[in-house]
N, CA and C atoms as an extended XYZ file, in Angstrom:
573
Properties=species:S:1:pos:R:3:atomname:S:1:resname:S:1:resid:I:1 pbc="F F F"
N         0.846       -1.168        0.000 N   UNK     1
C         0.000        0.000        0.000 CA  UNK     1
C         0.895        1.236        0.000 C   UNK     1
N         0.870        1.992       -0.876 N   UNK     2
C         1.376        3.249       -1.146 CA  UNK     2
C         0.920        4.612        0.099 C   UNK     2
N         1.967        4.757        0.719 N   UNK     3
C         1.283        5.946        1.866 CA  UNK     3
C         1.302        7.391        0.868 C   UNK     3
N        -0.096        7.639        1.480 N   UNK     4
C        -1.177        8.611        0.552 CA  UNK     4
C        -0.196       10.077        1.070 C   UNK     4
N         0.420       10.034        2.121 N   UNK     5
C         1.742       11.509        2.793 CA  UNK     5
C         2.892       11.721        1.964 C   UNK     5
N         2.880       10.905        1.516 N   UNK     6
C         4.564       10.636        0.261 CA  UNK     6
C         4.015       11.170       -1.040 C   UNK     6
N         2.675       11.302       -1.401 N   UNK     7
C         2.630       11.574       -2.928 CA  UNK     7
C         0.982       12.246       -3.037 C   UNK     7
N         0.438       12.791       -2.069 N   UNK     8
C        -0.811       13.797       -1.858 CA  UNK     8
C        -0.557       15.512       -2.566 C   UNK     8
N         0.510       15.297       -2.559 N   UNK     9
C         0.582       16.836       -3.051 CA  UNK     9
C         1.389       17.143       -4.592 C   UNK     9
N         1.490       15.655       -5.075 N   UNK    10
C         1.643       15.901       -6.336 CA  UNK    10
C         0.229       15.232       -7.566 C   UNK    10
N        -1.040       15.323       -6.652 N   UNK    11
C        -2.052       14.479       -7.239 CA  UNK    11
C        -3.476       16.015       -6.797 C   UNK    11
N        -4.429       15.982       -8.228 N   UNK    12
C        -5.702       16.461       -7.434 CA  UNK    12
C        -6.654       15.874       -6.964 C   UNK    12
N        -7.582       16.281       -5.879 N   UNK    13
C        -8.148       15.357       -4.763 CA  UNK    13
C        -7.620       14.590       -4.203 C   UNK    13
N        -8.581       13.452       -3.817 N   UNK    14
C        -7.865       12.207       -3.113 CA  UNK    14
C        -9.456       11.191       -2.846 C   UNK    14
N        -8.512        9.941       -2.593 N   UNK    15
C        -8.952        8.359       -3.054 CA  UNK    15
C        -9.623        8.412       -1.968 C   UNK    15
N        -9.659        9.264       -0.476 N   UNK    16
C       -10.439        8.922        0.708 CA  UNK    16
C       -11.941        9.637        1.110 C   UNK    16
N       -12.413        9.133        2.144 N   UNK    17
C       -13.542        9.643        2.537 CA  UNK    17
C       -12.775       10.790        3.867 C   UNK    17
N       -12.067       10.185        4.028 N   UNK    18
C       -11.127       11.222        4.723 CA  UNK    18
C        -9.895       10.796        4.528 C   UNK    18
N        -8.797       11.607        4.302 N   UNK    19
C        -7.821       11.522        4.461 CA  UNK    19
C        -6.597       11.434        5.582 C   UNK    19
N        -7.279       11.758        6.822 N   UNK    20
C        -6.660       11.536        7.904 CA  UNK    20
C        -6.959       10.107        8.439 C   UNK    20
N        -6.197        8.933        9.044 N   UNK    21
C        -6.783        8.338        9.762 CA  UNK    21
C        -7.448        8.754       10.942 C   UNK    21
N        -8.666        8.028       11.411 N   UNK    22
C        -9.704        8.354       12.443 CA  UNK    22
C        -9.622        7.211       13.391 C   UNK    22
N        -9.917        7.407       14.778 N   UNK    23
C        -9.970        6.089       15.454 CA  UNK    23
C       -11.610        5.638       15.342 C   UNK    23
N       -11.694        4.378       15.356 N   UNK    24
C       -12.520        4.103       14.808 CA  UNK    24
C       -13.019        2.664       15.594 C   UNK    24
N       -14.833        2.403       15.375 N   UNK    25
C       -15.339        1.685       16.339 CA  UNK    25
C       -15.209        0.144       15.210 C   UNK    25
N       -15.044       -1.436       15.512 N   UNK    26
C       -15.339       -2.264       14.453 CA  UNK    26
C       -16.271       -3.228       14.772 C   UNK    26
N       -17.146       -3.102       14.295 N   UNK    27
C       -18.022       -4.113       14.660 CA  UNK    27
C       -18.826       -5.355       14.069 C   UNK    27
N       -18.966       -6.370       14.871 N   UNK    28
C       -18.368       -7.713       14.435 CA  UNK    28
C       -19.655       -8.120       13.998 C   UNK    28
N       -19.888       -9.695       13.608 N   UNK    29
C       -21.078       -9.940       12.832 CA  UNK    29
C       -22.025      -10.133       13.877 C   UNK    29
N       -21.255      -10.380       15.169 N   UNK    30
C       -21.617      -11.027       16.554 CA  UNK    30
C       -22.020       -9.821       17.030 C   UNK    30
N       -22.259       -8.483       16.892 N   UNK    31
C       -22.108       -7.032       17.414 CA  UNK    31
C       -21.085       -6.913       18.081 C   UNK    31
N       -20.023       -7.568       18.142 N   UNK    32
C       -19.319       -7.428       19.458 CA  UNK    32
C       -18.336       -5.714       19.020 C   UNK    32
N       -17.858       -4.649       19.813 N   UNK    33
C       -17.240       -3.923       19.440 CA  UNK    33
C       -15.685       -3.418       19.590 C   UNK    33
N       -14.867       -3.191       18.840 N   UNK    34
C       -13.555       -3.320       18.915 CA  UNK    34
C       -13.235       -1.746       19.032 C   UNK    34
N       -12.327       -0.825       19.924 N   UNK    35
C       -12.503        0.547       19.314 CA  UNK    35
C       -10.865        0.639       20.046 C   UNK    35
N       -10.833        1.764       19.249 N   UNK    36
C        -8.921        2.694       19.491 CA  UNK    36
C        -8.258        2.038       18.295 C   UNK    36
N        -8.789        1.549       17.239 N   UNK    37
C        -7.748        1.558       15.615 CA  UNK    37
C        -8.029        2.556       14.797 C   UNK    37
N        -6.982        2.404       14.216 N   UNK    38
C        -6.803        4.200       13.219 CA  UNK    38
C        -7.614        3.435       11.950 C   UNK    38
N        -8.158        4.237       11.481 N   UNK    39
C        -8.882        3.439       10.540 CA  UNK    39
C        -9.402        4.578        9.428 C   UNK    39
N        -9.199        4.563        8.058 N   UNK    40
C        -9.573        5.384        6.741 CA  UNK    40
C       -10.138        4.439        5.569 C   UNK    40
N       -10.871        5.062        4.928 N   UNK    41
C       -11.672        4.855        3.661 CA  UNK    41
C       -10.806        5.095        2.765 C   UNK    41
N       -10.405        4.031        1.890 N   UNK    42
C       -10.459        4.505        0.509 CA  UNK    42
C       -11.159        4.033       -0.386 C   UNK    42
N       -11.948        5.221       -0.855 N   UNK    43
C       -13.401        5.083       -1.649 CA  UNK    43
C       -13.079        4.322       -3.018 C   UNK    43
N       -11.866        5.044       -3.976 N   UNK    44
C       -11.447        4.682       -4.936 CA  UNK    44
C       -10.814        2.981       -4.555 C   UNK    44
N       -10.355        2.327       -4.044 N   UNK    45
C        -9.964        0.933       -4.248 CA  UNK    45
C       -11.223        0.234       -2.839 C   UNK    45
N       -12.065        1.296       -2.671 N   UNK    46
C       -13.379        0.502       -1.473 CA  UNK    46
C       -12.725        0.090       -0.943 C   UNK    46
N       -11.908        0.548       -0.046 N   UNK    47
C       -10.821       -0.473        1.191 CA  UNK    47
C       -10.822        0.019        2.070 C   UNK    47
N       -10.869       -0.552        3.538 N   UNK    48
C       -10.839        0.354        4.830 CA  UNK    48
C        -9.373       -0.050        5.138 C   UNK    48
N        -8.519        1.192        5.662 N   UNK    49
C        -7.248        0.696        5.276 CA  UNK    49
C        -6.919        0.965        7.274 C   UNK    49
N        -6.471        0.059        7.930 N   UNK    50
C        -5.592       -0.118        9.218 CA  UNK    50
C        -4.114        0.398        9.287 C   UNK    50
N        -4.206        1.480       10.047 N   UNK    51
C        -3.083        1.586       10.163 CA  UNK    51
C        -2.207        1.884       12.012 C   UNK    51
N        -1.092        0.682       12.176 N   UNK    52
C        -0.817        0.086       13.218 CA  UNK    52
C         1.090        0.442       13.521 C   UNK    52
N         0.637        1.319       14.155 N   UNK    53
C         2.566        1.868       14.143 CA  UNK    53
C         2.749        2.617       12.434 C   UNK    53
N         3.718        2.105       12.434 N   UNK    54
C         4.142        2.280       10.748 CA  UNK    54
C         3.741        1.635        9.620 C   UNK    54
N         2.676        0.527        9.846 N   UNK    55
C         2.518       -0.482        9.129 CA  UNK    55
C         0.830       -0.078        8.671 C   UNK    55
N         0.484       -0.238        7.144 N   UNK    56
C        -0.634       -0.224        6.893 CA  UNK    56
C        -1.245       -1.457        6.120 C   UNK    56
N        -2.881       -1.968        6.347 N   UNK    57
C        -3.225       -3.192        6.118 CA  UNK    57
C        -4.583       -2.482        6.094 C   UNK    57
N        -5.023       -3.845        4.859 N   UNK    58
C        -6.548       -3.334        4.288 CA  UNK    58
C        -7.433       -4.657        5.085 C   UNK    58
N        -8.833       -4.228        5.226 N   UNK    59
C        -9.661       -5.026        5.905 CA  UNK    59
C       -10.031       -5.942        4.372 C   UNK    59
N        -9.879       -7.097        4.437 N   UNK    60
C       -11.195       -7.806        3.565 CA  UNK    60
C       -12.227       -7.745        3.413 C   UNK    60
N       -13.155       -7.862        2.251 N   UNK    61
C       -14.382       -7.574        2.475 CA  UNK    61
C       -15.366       -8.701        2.460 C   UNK    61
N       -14.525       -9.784        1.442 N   UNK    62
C       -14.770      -10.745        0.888 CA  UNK    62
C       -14.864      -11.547        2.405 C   UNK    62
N       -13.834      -11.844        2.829 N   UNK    63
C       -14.164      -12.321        4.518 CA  UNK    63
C       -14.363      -11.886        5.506 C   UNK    63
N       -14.844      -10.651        5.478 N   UNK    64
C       -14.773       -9.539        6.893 CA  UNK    64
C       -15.041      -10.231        8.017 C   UNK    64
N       -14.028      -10.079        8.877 N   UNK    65
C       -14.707      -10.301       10.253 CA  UNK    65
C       -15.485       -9.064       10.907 C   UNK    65
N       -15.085       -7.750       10.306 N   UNK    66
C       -15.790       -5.983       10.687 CA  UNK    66
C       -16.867       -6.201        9.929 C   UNK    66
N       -18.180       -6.346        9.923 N   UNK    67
C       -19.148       -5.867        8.888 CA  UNK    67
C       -19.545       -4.285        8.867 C   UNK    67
N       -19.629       -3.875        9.904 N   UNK    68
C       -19.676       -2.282       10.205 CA  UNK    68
C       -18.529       -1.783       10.789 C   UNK    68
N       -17.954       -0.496       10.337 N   UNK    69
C       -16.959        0.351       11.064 CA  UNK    69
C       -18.077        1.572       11.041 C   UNK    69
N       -17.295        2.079       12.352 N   UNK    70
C       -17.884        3.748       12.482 CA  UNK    70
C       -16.372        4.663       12.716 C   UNK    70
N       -16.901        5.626       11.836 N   UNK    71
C       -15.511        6.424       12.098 CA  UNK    71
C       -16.169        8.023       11.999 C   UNK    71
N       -15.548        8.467       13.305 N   UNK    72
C       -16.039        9.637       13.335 CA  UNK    72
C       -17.912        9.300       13.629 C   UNK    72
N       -18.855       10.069       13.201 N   UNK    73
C       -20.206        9.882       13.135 CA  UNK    73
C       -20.972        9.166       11.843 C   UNK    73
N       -19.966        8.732       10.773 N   UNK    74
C       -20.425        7.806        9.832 CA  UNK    74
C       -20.185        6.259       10.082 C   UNK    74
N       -21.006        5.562        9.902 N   UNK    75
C       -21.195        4.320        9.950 CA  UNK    75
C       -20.846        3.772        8.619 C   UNK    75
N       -20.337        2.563        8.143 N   UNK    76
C       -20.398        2.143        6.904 CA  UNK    76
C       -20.437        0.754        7.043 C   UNK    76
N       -20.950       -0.377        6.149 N   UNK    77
C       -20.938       -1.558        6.107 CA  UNK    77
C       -20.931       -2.106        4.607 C   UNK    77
N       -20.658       -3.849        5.497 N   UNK    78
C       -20.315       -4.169        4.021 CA  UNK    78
C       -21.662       -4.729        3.248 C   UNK    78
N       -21.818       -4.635        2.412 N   UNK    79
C       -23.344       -4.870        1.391 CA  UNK    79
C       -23.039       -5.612        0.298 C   UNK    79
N       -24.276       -6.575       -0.220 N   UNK    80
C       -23.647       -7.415       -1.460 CA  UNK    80
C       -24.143       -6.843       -2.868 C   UNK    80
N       -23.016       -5.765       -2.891 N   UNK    81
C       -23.037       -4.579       -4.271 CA  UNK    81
C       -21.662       -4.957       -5.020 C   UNK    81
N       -21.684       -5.537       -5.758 N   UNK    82
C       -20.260       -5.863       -6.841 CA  UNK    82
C       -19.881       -4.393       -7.092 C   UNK    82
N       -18.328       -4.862       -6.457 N   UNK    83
C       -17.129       -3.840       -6.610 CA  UNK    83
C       -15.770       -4.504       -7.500 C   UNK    83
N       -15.762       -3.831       -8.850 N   UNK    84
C       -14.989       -4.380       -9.632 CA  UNK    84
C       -15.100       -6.279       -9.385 C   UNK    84
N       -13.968       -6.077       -8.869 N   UNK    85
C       -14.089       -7.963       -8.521 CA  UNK    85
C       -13.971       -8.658       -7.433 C   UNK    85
N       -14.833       -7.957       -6.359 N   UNK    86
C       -15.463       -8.313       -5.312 CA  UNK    86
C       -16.870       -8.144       -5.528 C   UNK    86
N       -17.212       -9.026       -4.458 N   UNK    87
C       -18.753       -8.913       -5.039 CA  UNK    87
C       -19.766       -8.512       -3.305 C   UNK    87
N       -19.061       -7.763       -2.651 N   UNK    88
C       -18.893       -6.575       -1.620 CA  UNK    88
C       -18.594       -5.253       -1.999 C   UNK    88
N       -19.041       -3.971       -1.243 N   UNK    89
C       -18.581       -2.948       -1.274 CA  UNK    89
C       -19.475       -2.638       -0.419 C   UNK    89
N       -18.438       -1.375        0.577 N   UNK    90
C       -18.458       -0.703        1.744 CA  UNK    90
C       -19.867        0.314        1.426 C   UNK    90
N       -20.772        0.526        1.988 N   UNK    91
C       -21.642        1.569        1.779 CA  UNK    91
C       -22.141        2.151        3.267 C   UNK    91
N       -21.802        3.773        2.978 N   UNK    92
C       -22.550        4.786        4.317 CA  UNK    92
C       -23.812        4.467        4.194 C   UNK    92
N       -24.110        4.192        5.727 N   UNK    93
C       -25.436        3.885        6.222 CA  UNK    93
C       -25.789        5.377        6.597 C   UNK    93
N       -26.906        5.141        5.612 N   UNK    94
C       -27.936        6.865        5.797 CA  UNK    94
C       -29.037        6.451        6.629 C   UNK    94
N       -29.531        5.386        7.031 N   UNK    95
C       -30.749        4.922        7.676 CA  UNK    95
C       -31.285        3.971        8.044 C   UNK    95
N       -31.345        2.803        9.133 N   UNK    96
C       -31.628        1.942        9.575 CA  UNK    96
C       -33.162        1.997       10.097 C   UNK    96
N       -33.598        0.767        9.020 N   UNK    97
C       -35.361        0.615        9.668 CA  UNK    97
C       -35.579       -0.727        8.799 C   UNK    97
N       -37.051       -1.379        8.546 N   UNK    98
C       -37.670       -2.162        8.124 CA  UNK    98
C       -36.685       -2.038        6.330 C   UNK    98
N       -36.835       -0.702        5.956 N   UNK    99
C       -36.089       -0.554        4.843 CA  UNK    99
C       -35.001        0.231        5.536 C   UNK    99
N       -34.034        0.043        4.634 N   UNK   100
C       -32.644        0.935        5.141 CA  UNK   100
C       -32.185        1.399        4.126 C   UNK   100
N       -31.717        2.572        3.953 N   UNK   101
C       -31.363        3.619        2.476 CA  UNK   101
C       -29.394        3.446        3.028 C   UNK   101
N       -28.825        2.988        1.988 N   UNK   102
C       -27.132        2.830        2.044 CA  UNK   102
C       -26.820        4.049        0.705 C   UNK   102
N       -25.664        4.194        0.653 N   UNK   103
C       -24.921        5.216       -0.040 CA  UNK   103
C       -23.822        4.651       -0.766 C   UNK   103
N       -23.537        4.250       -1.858 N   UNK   104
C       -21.952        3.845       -2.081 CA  UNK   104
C       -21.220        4.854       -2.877 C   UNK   104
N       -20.102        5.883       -2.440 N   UNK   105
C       -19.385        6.427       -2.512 CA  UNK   105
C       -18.479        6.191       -3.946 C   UNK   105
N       -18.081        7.046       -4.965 N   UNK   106
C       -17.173        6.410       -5.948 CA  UNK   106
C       -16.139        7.654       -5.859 C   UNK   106
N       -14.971        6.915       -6.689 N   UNK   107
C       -14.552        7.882       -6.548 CA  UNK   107
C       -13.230        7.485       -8.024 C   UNK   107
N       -13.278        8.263       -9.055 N   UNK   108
C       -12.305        8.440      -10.762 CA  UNK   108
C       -11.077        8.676      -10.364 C   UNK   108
N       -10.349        8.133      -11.094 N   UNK   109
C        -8.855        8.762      -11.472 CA  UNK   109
C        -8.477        8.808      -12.268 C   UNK   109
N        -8.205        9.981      -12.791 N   UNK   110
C        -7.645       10.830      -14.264 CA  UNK   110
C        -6.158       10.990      -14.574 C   UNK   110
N        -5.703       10.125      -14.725 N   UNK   111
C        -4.067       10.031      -15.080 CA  UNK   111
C        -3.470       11.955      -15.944 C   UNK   111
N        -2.205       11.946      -15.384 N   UNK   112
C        -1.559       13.371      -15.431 CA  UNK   112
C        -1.343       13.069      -17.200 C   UNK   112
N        -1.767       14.542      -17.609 N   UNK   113
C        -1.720       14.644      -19.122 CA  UNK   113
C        -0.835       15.249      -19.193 C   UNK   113
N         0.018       14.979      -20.685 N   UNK   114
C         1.635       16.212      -20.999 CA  UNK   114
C         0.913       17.421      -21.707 C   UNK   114
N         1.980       18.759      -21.485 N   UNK   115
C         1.269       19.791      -21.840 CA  UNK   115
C         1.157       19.556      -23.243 C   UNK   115
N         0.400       20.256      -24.032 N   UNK   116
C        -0.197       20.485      -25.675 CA  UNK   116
C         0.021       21.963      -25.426 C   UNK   116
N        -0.455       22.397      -27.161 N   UNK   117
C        -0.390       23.579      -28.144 CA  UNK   117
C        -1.495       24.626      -26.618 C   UNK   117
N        -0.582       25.303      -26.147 N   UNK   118
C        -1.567       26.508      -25.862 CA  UNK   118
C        -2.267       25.488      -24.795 C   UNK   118
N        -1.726       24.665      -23.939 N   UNK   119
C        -2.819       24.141      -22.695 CA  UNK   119
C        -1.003       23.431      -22.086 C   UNK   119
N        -1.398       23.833      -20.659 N   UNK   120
C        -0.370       23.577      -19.854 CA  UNK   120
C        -0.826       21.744      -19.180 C   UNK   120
N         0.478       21.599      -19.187 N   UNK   121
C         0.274       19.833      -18.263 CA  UNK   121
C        -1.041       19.907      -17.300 C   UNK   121
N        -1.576       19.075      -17.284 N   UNK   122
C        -2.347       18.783      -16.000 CA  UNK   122
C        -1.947       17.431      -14.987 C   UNK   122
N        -1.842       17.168      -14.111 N   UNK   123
C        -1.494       16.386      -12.826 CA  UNK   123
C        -2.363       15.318      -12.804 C   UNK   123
N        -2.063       14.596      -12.172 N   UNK   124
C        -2.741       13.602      -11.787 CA  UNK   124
C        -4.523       13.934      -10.848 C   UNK   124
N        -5.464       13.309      -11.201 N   UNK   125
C        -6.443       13.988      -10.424 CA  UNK   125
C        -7.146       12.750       -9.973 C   UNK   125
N        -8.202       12.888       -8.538 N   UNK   126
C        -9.242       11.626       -8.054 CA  UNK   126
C       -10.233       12.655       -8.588 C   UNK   126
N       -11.365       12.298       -8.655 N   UNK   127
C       -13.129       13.051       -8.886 CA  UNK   127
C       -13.711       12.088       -8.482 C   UNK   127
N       -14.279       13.083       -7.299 N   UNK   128
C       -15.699       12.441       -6.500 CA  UNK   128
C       -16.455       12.535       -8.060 C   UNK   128
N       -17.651       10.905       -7.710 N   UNK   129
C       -18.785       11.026       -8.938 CA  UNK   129
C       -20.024       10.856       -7.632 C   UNK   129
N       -21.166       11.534       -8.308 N   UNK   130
C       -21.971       11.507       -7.577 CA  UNK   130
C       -22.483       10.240       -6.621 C   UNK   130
N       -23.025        9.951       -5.680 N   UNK   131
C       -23.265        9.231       -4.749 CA  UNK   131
C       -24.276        8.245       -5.628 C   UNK   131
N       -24.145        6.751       -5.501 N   UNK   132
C       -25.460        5.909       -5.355 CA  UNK   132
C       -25.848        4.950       -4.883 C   UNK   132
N       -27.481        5.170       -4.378 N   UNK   133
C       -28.430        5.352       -3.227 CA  UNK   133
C       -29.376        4.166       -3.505 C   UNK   133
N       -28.736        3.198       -2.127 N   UNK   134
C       -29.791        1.821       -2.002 CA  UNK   134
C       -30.470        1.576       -1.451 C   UNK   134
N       -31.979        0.743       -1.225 N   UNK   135
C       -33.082        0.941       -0.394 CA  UNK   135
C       -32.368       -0.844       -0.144 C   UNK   135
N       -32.605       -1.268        1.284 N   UNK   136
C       -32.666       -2.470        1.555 CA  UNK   136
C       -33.924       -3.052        1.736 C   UNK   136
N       -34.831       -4.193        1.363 N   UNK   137
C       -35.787       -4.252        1.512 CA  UNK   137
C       -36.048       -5.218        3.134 C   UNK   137
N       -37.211       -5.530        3.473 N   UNK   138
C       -37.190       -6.150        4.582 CA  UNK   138
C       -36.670       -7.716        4.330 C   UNK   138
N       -36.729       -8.414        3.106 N   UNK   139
C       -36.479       -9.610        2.681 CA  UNK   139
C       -34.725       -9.368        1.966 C   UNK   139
N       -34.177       -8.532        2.164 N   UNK   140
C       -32.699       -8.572        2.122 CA  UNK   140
C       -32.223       -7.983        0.516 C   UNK   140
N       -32.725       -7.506       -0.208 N   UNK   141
C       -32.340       -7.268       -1.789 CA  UNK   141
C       -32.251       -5.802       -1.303 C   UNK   141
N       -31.584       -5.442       -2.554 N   UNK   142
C       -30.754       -3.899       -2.082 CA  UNK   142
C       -31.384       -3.572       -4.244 C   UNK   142
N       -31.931       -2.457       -3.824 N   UNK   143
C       -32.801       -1.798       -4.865 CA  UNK   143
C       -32.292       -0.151       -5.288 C   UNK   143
N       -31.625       -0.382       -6.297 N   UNK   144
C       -30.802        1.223       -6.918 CA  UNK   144
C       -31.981        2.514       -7.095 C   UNK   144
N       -31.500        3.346       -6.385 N   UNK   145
C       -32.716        4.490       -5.878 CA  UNK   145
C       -31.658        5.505       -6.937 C   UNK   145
N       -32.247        5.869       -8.155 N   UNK   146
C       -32.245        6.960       -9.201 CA  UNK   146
C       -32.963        8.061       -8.912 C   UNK   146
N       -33.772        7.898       -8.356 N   UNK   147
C       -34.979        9.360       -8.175 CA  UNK   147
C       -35.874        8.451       -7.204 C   UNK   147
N       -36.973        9.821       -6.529 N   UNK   148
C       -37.949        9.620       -5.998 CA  UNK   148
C       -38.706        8.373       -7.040 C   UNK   148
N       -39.132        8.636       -8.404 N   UNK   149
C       -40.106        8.108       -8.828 CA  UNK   149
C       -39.672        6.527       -9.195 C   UNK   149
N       -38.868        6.149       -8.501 N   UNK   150
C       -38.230        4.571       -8.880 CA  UNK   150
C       -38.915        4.205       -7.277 C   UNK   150
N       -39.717        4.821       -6.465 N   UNK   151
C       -39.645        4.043       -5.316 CA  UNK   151
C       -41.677        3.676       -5.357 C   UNK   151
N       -42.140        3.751       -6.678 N   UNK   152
C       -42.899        2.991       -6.721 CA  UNK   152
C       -42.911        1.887       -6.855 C   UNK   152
N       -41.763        1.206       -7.449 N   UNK   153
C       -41.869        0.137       -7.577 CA  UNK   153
C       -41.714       -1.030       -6.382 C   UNK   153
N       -40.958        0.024       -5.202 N   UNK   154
C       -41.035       -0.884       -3.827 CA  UNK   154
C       -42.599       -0.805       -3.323 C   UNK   154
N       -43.556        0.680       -3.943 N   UNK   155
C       -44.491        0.702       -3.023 CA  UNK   155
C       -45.312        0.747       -4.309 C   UNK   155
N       -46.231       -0.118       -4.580 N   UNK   156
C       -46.582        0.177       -6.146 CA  UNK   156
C       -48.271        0.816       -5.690 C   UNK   156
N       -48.763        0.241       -4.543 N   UNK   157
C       -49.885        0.749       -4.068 CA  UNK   157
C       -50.003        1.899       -3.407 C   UNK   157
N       -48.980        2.598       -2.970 N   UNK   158
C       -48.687        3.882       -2.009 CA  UNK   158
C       -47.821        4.968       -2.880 C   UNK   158
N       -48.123        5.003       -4.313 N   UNK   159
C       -47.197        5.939       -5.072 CA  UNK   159
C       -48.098        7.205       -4.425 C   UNK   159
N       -49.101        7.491       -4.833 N   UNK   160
C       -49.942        8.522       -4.301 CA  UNK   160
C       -49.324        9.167       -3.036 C   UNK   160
N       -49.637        8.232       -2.180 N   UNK   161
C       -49.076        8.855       -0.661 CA  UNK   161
C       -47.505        9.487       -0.700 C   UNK   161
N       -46.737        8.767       -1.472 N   UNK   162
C       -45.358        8.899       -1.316 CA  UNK   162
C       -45.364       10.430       -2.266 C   UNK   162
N       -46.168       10.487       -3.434 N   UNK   163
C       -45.722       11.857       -4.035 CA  UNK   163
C       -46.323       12.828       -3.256 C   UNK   163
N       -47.270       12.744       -2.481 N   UNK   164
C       -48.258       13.614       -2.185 CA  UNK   164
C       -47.209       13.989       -0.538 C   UNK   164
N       -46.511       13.269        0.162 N   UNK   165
C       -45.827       13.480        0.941 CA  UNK   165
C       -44.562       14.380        0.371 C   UNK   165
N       -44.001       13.541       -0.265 N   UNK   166
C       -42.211       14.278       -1.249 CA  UNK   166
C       -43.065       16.186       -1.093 C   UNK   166
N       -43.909       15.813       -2.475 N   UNK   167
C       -44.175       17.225       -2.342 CA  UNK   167
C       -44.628       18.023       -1.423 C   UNK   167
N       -45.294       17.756       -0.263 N   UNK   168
C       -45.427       18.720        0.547 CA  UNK   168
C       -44.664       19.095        1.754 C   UNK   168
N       -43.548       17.948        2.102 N   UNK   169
C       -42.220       18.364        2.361 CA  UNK   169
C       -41.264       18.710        1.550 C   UNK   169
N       -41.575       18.940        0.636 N   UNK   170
C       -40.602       19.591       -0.295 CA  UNK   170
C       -39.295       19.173       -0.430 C   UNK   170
N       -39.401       17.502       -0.622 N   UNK   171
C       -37.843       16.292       -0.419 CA  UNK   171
C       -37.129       17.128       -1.780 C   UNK   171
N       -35.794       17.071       -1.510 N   UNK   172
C       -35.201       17.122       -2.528 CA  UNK   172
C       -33.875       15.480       -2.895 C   UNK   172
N       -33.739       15.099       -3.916 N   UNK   173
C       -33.366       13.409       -3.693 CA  UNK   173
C       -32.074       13.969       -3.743 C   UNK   173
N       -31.420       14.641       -4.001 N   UNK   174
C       -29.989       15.231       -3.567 CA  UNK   174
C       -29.482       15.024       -2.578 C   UNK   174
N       -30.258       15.883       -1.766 N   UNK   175
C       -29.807       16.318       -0.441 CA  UNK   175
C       -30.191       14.850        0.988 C   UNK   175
N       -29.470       14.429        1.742 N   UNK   176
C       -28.726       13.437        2.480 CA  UNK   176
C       -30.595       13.418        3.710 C   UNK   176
N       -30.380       14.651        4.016 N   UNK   177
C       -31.214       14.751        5.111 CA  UNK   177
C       -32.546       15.002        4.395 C   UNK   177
N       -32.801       14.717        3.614 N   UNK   178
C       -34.312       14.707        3.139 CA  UNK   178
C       -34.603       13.536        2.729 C   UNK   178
N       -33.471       12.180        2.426 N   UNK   179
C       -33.482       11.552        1.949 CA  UNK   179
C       -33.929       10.432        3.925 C   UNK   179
N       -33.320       11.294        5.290 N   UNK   180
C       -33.535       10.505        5.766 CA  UNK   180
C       -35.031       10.934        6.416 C   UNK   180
N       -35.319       12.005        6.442 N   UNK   181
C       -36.914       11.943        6.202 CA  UNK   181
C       -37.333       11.402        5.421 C   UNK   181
N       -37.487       10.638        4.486 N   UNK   182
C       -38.477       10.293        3.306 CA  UNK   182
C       -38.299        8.911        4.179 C   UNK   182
N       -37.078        8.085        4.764 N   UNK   183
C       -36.704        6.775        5.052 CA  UNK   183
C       -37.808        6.725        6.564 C   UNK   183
N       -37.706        7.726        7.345 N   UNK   184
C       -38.294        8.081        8.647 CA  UNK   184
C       -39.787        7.625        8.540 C   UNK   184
N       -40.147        8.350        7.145 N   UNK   185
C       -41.767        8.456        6.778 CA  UNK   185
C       -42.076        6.683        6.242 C   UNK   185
N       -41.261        6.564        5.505 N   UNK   186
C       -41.524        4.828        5.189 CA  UNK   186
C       -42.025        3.978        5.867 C   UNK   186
N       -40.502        3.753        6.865 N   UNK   187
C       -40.868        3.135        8.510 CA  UNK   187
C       -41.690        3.403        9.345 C   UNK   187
N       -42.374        4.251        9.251 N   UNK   188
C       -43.142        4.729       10.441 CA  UNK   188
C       -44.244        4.882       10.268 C   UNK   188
N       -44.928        5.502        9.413 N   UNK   189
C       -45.813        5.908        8.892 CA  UNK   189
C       -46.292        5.162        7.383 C   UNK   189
N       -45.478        4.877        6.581 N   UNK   190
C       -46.108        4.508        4.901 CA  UNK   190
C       -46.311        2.658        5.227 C   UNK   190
N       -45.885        1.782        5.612 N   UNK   191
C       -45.867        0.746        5.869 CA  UNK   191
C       -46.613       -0.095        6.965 C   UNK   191
């Protein structure tokens, strides 16, 4: 594993959800909880990376004994969403209920271009790509949330209620915290 301190400042962005290690809580399939390891995301290779003295080591996902880490106030777990060639990937938990809305994080890398006619070199770069947003159902399938109007198909009898709600809270599917009202209203109220 390449330490991200040796070569961060000749690259734009970066591969993490944070770039600092965080101490961090791990928790087991058993709930049991492990806490005081330094622990970082990297979004771009989906790896939670350990780091122990001088020495850094990636969690498996494929065998996790961690199914959830919390670091800082985000939670993340592992979900069965094919990542390149795992057939796991880490996703922020936006909401725990009957349904549960997950997040999986991506994240590009744009190899450094040589300068051309009238355009100077560009560097190496990461680019966040937008976030995408999974509903877990109560029977365990994980359902790709594109927009509000894909969540008829979880509720094919309650589209009514669900638009007639969106719109008069005024959800926007962007934004994180409207997304966990809409999850709030599901559980509680639409079901």
């Amino acid at each position: 594993m390449r330490d991200w301190e040796s070569y961060k400042e000749s690259v734009n962005g970066s591969p993490y959800y944070n770039d600092e290690f965080k101490e961090a809580i791990l928790i087991s399939k058993g709930n049991e909880e492990h806490k005081g390891e330094k622990v970082r995301y990297n979004i771009f290779n989906d790896q939670m990376e350990l780091k122990k003295g001088e020495q850094y080591f990636c969690f498996t996902k494929d065998t996790v004994q961690y199914y959830r880490i919390k670091l800082d106030q985000t939670l993340f777990e592992v979900i069965p969403i094919k990542f390149k060639s795992s057939p796991f990937s880490y996703a922020q938990v936006i909401s725990l209920g009957k349904y549960s809305l997950f997040t999986i994080h991506e994240v590009t890398f744009t190899p450094s271009e040589k300068p051309k006619a009238y355009q100077d070199a560009k560097p190496p770069q990461y680019n966040r790509q937008s976030p995408k947003y999974y509903i877990k159902t109560p029977k365990g399938d994980f359902v790709k949330m594109k927009n509000f109007k894909q969540l008829g198909e979880l509720f094919p009898d309650k589209i009514a209620e669900l638009e007639k709600y969106i719109k008069s809270e005024k959800l926007k599917f962007k934004k994180i915290e409207d997304l966990k009202t809409l999850m709030v209203y599901i559980n509680n109220e639409l079901i």
